[in-house]
PyMOL Python script that loads the backbone (N, CA, C, O; Angstrom):
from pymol import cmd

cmd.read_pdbstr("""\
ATOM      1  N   UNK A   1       0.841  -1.179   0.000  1.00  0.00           N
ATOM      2  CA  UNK A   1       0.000   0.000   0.000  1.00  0.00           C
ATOM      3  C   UNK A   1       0.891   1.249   0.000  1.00  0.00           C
ATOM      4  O   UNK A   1       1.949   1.158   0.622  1.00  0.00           O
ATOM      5  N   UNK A   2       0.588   2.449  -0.642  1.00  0.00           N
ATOM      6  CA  UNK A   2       1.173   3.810  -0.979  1.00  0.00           C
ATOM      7  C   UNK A   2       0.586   4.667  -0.481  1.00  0.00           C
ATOM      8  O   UNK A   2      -0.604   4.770  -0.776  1.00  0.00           O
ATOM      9  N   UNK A   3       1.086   5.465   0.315  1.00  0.00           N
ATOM     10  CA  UNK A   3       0.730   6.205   1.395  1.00  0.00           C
ATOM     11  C   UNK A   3       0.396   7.249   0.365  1.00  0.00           C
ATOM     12  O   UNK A   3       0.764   6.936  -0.767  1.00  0.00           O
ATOM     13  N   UNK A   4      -0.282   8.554   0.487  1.00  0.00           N
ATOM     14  CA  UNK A   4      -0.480   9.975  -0.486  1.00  0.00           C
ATOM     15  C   UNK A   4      -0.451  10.644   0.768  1.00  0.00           C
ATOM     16  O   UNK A   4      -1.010  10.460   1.850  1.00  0.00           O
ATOM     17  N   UNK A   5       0.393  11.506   0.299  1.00  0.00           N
ATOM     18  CA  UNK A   5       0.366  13.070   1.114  1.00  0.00           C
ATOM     19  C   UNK A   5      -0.080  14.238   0.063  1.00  0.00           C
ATOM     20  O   UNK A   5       0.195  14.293  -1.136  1.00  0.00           O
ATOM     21  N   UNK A   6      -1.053  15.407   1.053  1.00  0.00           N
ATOM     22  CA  UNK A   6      -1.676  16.170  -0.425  1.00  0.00           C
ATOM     23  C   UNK A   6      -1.289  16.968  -0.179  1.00  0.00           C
ATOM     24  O   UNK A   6      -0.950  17.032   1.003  1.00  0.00           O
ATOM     25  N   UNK A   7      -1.071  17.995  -0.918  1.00  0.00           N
ATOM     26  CA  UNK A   7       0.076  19.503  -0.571  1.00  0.00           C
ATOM     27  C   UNK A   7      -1.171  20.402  -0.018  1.00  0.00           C
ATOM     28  O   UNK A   7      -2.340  20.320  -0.396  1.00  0.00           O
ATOM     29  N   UNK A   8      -0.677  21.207   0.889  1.00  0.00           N
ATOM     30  CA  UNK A   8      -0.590  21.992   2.111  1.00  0.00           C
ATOM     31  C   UNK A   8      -1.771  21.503   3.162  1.00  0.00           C
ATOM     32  O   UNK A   8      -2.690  22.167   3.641  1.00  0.00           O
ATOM     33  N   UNK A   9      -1.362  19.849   3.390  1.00  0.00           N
ATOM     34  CA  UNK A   9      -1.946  19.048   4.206  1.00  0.00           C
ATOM     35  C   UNK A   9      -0.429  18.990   4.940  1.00  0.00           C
ATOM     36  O   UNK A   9       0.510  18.723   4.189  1.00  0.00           O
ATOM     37  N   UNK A  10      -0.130  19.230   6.397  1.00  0.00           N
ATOM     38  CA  UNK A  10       0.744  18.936   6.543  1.00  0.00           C
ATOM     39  C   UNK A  10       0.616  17.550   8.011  1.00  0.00           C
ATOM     40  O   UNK A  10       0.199  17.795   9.143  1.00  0.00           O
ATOM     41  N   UNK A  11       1.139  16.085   7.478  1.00  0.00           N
ATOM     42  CA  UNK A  11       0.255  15.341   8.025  1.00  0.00           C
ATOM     43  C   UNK A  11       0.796  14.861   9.566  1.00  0.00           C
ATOM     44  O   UNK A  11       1.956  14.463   9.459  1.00  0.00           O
ATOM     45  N   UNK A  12       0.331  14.786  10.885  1.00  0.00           N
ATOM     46  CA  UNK A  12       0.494  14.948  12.187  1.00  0.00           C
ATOM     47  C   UNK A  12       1.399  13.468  12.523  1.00  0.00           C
ATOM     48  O   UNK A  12       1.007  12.397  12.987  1.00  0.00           O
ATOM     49  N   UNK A  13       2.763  13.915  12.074  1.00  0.00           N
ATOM     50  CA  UNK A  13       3.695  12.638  11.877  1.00  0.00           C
ATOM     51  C   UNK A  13       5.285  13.723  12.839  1.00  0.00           C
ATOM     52  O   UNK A  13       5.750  14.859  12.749  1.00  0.00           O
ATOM     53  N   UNK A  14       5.612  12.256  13.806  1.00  0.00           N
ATOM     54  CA  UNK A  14       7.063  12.925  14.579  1.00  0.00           C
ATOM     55  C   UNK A  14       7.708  13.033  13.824  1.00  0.00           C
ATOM     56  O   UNK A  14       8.540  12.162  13.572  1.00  0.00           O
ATOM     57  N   UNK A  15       7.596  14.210  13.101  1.00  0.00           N
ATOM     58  CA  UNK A  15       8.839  15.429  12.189  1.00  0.00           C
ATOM     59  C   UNK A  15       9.647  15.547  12.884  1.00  0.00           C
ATOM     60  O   UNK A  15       9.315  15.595  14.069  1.00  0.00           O
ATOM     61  N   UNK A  16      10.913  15.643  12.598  1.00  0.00           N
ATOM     62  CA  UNK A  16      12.501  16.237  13.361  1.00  0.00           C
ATOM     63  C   UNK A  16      12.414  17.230  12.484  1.00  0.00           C
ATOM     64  O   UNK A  16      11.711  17.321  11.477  1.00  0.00           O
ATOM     65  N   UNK A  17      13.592  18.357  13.191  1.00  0.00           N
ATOM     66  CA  UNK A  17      13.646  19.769  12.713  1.00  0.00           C
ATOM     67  C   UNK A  17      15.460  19.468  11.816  1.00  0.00           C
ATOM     68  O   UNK A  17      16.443  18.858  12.235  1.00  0.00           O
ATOM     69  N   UNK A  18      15.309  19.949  10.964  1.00  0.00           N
ATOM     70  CA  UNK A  18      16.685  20.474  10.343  1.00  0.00           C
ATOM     71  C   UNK A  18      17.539  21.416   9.339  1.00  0.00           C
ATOM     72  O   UNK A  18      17.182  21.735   8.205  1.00  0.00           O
ATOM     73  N   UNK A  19      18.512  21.724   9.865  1.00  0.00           N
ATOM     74  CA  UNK A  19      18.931  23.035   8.923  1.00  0.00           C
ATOM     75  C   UNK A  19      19.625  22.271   7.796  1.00  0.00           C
ATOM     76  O   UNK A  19      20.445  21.361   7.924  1.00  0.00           O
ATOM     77  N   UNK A  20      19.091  22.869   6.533  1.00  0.00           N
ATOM     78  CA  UNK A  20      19.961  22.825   5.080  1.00  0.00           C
ATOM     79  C   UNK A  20      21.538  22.706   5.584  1.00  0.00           C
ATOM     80  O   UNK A  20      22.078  23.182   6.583  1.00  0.00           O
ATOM     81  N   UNK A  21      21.999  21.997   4.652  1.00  0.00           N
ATOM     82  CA  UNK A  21      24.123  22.136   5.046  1.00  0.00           C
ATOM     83  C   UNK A  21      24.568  23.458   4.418  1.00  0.00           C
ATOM     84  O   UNK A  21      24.130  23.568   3.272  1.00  0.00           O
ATOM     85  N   UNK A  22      25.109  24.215   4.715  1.00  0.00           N
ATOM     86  CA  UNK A  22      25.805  25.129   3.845  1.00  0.00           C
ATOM     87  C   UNK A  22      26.940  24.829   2.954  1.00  0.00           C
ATOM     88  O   UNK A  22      28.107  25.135   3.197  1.00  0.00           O
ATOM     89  N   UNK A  23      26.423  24.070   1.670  1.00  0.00           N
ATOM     90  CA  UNK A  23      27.013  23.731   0.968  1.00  0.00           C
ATOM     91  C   UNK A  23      26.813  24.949  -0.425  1.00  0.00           C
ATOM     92  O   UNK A  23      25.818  25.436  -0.960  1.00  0.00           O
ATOM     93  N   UNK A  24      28.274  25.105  -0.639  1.00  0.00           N
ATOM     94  CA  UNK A  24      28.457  26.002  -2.009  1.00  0.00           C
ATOM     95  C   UNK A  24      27.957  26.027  -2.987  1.00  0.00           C
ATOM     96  O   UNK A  24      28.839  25.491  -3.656  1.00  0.00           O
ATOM     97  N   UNK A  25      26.886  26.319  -3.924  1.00  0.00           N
ATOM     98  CA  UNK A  25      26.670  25.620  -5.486  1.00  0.00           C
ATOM     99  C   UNK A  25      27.135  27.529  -6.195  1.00  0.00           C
ATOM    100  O   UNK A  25      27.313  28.685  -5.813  1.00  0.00           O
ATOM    101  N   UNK A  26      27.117  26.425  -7.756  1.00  0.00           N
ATOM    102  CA  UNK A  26      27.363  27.702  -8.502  1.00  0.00           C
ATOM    103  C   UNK A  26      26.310  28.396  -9.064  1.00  0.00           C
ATOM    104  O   UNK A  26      25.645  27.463  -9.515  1.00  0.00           O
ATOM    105  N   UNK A  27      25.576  29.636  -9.403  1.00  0.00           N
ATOM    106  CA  UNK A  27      24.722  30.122 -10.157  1.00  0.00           C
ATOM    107  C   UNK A  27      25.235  30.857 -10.594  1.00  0.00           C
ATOM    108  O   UNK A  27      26.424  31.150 -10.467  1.00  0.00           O
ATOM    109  N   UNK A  28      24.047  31.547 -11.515  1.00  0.00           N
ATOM    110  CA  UNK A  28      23.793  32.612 -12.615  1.00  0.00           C
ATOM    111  C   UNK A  28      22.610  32.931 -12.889  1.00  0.00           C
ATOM    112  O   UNK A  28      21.750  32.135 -13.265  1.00  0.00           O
ATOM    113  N   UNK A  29      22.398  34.628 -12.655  1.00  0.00           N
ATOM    114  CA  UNK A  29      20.697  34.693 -13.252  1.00  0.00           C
ATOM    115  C   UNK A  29      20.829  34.872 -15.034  1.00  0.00           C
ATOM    116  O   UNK A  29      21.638  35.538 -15.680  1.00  0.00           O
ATOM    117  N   UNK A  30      20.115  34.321 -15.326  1.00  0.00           N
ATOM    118  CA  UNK A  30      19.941  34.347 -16.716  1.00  0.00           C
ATOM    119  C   UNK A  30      18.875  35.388 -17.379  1.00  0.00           C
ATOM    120  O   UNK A  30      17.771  35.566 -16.866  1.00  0.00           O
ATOM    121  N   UNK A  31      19.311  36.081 -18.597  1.00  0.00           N
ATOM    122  CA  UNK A  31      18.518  37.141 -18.916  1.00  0.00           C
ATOM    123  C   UNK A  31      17.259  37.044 -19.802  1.00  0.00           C
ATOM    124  O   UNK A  31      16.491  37.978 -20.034  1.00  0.00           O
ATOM    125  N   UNK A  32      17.147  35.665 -20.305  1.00  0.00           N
ATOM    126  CA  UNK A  32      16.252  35.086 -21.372  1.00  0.00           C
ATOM    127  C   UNK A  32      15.251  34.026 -20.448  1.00  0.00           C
ATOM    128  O   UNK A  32      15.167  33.869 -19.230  1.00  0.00           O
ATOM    129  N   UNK A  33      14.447  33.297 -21.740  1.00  0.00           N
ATOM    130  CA  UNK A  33      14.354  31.906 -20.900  1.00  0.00           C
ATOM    131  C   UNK A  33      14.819  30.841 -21.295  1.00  0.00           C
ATOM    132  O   UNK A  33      15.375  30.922 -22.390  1.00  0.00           O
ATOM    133  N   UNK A  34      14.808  29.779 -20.784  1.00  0.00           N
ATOM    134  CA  UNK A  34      16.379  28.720 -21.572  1.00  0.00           C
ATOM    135  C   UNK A  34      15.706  27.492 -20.730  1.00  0.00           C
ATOM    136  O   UNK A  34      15.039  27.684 -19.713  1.00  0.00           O
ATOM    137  N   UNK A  35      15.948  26.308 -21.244  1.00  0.00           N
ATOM    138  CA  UNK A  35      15.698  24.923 -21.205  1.00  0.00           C
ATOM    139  C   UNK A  35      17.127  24.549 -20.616  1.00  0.00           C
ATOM    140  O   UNK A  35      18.207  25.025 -20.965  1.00  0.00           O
ATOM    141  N   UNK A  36      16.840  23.397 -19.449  1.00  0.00           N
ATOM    142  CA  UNK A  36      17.952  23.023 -18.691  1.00  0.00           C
ATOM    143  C   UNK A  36      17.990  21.808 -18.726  1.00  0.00           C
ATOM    144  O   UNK A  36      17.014  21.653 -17.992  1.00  0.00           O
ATOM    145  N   UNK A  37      18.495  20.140 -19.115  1.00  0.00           N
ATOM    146  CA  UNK A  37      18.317  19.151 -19.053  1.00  0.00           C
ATOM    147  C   UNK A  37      19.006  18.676 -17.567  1.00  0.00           C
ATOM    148  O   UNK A  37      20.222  18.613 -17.385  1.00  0.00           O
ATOM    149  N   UNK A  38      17.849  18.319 -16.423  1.00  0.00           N
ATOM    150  CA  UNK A  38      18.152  18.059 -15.306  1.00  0.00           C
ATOM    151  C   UNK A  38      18.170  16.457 -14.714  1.00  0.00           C
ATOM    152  O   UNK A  38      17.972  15.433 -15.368  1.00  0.00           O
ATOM    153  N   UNK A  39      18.301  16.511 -14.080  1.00  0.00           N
ATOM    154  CA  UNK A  39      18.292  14.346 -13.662  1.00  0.00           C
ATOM    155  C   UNK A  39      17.170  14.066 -14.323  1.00  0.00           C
ATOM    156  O   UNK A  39      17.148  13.278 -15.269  1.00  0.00           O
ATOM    157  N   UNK A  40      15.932  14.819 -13.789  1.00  0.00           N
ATOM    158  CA  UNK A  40      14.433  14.658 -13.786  1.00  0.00           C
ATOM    159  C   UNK A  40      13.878  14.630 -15.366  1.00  0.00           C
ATOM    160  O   UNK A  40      12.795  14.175 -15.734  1.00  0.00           O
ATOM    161  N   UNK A  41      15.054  15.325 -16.315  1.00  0.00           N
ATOM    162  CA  UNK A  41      13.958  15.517 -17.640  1.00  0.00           C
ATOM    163  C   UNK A  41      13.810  17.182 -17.635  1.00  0.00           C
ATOM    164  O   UNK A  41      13.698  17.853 -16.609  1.00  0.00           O
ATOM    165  N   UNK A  42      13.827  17.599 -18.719  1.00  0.00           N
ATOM    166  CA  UNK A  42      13.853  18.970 -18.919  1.00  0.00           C
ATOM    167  C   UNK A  42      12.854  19.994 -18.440  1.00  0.00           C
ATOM    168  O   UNK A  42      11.624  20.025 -18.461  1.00  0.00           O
ATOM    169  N   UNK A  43      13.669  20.723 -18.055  1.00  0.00           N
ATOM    170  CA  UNK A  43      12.966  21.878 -17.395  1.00  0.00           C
ATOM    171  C   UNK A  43      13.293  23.966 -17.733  1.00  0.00           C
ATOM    172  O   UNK A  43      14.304  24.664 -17.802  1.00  0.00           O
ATOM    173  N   UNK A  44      12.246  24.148 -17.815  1.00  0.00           N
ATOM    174  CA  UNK A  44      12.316  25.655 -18.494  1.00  0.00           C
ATOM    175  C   UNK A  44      12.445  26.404 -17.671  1.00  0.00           C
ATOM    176  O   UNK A  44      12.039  25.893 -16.628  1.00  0.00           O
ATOM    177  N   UNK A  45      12.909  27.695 -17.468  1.00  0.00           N
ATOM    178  CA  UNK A  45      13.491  28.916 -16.389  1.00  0.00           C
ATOM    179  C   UNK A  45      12.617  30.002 -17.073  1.00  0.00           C
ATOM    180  O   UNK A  45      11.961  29.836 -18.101  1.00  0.00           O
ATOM    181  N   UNK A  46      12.686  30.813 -16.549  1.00  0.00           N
ATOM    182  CA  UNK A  46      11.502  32.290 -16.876  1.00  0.00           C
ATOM    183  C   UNK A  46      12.875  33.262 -17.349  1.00  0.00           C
ATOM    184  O   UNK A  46      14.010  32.801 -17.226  1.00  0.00           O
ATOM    185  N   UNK A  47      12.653  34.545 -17.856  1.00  0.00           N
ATOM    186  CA  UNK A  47      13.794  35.439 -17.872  1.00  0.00           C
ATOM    187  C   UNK A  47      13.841  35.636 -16.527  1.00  0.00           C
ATOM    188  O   UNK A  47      12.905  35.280 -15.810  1.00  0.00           O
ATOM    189  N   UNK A  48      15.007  36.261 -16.014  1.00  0.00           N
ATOM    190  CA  UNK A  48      15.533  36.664 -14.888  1.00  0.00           C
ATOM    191  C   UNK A  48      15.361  35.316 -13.882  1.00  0.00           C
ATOM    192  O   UNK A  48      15.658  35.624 -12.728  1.00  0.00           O
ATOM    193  N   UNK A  49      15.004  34.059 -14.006  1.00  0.00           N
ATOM    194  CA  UNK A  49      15.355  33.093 -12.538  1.00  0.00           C
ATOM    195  C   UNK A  49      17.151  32.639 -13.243  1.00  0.00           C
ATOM    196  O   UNK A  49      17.873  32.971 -14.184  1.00  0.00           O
ATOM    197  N   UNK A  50      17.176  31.763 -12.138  1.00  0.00           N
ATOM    198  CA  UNK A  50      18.921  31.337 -12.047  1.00  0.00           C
ATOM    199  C   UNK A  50      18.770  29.368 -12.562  1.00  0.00           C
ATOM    200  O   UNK A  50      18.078  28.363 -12.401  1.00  0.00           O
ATOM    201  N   UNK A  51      20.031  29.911 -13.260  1.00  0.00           N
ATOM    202  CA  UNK A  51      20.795  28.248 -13.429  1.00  0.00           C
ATOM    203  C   UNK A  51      21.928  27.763 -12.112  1.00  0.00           C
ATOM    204  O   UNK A  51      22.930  28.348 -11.701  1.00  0.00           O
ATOM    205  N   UNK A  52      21.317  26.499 -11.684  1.00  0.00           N
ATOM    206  CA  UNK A  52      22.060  26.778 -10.707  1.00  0.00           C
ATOM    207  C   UNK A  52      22.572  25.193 -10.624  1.00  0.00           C
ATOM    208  O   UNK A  52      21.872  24.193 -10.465  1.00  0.00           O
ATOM    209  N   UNK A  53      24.435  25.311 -10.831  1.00  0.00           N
ATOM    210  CA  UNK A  53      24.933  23.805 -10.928  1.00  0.00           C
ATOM    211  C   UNK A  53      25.789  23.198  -9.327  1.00  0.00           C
ATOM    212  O   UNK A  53      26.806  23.686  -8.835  1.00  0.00           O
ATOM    213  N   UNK A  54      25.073  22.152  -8.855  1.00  0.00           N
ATOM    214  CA  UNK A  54      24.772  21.343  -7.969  1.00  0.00           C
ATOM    215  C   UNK A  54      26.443  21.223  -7.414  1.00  0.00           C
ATOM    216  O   UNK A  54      27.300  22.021  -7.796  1.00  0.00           O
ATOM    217  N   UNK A  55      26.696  20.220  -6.564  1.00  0.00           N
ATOM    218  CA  UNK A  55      28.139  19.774  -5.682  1.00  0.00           C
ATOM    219  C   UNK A  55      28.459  18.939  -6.575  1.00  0.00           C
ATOM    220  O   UNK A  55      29.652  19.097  -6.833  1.00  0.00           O
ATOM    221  N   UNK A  56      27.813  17.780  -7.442  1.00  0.00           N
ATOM    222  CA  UNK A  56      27.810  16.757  -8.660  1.00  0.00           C
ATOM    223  C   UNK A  56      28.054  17.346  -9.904  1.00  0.00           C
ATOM    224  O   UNK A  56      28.640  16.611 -10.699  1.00  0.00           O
ATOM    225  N   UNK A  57      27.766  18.467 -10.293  1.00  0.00           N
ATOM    226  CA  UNK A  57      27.813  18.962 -11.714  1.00  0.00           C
ATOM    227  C   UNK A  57      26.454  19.072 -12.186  1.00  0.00           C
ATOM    228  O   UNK A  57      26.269  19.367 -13.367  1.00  0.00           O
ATOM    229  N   UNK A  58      25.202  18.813 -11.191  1.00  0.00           N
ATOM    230  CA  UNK A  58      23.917  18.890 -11.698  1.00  0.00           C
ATOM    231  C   UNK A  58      23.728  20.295 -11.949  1.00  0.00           C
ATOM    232  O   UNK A  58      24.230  21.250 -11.355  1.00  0.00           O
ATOM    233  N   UNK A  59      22.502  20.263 -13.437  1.00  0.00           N
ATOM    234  CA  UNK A  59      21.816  21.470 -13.178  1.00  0.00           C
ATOM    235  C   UNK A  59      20.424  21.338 -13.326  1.00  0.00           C
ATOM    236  O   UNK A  59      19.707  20.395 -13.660  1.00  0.00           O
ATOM    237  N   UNK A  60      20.212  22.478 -13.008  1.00  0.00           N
ATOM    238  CA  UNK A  60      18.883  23.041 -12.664  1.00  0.00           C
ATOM    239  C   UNK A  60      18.272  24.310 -12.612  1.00  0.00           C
ATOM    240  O   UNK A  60      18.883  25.129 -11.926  1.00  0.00           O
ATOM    241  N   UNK A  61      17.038  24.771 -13.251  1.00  0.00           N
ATOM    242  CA  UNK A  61      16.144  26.184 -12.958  1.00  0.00           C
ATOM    243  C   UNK A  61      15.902  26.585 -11.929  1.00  0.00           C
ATOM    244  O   UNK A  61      15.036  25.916 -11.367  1.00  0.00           O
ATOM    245  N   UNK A  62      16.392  27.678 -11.189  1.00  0.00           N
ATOM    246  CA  UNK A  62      15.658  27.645  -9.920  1.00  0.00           C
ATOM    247  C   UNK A  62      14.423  29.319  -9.842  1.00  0.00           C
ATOM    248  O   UNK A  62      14.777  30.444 -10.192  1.00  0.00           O
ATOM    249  N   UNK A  63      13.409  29.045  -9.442  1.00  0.00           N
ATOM    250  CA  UNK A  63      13.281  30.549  -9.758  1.00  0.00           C
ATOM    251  C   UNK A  63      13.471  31.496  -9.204  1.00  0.00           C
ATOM    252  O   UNK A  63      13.630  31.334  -7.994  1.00  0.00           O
ATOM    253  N   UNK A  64      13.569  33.071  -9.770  1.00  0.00           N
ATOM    254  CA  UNK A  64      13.855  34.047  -9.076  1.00  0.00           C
ATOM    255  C   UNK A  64      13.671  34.300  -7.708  1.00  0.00           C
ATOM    256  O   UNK A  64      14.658  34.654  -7.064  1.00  0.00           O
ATOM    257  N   UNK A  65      12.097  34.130  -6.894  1.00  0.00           N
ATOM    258  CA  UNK A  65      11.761  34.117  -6.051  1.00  0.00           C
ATOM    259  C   UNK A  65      12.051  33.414  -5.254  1.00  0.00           C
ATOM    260  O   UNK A  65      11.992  33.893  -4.121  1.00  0.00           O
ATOM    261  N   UNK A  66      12.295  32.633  -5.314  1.00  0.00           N
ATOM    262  CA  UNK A  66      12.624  30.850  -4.495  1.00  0.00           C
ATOM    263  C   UNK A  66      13.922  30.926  -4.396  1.00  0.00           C
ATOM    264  O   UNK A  66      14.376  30.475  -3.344  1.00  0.00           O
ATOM    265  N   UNK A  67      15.115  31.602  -5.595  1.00  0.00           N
ATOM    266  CA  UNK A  67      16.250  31.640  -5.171  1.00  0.00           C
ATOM    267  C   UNK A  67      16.521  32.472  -3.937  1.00  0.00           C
ATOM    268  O   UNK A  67      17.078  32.077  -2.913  1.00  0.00           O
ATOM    269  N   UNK A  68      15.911  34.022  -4.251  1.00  0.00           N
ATOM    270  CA  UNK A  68      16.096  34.818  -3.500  1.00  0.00           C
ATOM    271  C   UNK A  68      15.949  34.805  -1.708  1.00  0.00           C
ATOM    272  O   UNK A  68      16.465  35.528  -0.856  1.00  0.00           O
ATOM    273  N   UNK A  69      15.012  33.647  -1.609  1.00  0.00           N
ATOM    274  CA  UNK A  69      14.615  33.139  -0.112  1.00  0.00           C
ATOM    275  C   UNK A  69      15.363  31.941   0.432  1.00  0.00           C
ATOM    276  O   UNK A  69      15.423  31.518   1.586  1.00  0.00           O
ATOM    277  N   UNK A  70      15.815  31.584  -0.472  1.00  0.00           N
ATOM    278  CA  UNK A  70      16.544  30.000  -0.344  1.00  0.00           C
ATOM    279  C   UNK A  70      18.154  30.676  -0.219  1.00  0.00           C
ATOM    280  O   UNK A  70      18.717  30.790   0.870  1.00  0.00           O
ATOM    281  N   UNK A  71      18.912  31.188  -1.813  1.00  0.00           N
ATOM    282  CA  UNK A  71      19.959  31.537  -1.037  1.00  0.00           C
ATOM    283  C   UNK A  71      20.418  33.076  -0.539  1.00  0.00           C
ATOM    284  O   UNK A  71      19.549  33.948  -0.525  1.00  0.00           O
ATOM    285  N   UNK A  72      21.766  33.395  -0.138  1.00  0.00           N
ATOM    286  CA  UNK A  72      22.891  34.416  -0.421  1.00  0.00           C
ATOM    287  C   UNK A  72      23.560  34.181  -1.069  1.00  0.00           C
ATOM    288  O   UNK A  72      24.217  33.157  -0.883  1.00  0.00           O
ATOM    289  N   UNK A  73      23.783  34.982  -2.199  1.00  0.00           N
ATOM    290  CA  UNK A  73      25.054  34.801  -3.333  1.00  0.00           C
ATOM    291  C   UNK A  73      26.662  35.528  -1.598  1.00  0.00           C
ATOM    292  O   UNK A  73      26.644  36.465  -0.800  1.00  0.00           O
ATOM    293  N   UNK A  74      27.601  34.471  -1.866  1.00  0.00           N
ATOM    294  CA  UNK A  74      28.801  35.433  -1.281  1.00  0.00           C
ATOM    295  C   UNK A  74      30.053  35.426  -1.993  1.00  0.00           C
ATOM    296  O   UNK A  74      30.069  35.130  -3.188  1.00  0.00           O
ATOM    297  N   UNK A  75      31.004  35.697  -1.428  1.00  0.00           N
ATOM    298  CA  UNK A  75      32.171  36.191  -2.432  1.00  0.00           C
ATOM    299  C   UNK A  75      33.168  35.118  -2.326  1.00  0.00           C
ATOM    300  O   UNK A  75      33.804  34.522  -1.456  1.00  0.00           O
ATOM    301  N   UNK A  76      32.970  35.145  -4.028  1.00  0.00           N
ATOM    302  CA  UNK A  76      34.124  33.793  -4.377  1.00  0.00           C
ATOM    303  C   UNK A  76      35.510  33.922  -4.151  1.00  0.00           C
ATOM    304  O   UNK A  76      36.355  33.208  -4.691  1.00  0.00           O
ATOM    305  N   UNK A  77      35.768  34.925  -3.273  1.00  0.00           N
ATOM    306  CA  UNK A  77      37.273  34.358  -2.852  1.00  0.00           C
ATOM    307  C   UNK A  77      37.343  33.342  -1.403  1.00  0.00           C
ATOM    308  O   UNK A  77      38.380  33.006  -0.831  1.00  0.00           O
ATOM    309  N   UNK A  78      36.267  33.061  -1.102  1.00  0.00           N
ATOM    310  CA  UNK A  78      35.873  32.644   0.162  1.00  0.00           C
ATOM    311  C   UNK A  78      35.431  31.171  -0.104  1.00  0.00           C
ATOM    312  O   UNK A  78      35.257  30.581   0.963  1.00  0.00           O
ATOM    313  N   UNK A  79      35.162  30.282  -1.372  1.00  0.00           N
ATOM    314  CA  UNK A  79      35.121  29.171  -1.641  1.00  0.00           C
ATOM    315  C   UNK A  79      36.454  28.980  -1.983  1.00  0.00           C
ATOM    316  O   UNK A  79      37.166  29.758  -2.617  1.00  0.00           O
ATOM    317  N   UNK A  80      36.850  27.503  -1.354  1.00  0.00           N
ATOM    318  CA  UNK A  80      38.045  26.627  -1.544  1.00  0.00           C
ATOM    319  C   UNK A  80      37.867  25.918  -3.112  1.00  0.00           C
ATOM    320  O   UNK A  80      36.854  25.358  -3.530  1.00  0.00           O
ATOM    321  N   UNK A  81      39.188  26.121  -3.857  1.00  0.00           N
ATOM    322  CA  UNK A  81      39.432  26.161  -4.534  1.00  0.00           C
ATOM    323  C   UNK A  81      39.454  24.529  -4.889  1.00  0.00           C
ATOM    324  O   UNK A  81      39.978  23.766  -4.077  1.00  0.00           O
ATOM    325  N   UNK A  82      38.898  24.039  -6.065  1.00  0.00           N
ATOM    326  CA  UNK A  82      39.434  22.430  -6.094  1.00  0.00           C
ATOM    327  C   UNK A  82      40.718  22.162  -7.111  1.00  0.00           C
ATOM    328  O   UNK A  82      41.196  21.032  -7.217  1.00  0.00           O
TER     329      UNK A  82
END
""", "prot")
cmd.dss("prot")
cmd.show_as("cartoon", "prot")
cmd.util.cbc("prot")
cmd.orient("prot")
């Protein structure tokens, strides 16, 4: 049997709390809109959201809004160099 969870049902289950890792990825906002081939199968970006490539080399659309709450861009002299 397959459980369904329905979105913005949030269902009365012992959740643990946790913070995201602060792990580095690379972006770019992009000025057009542009097709990204991601794990998942292709996906389209709006003008102005970001391409944004993963710790693996993944990429992905992320959008403007969602980036803006999700990350801080900071200064690349401050990522270790590989």
């Amino acid at each position: 049997m397959m459980i369904n969870f329905k979105s913005n049902h949030v269902p009365e289950l012992p959740f643990f709390f946790a913070i995201k890792k602060e792990i580095p990825i690379r972006c770019i906002q992009i000025s057009e809109p542009f097709q990204v081939e991601t794990l998942e199968g292709i996906f389209e970006g709006k003008q102005g959201d970001f391409l944004i490539v993963g710790v693996k080399g993944e990429m992905y659309p992320c959008r403007k809004d969602i980036f803006e709450e999700t990350y801080d861009i900071i200064d690349q002299n401050t990522i270790p160099r590989e």
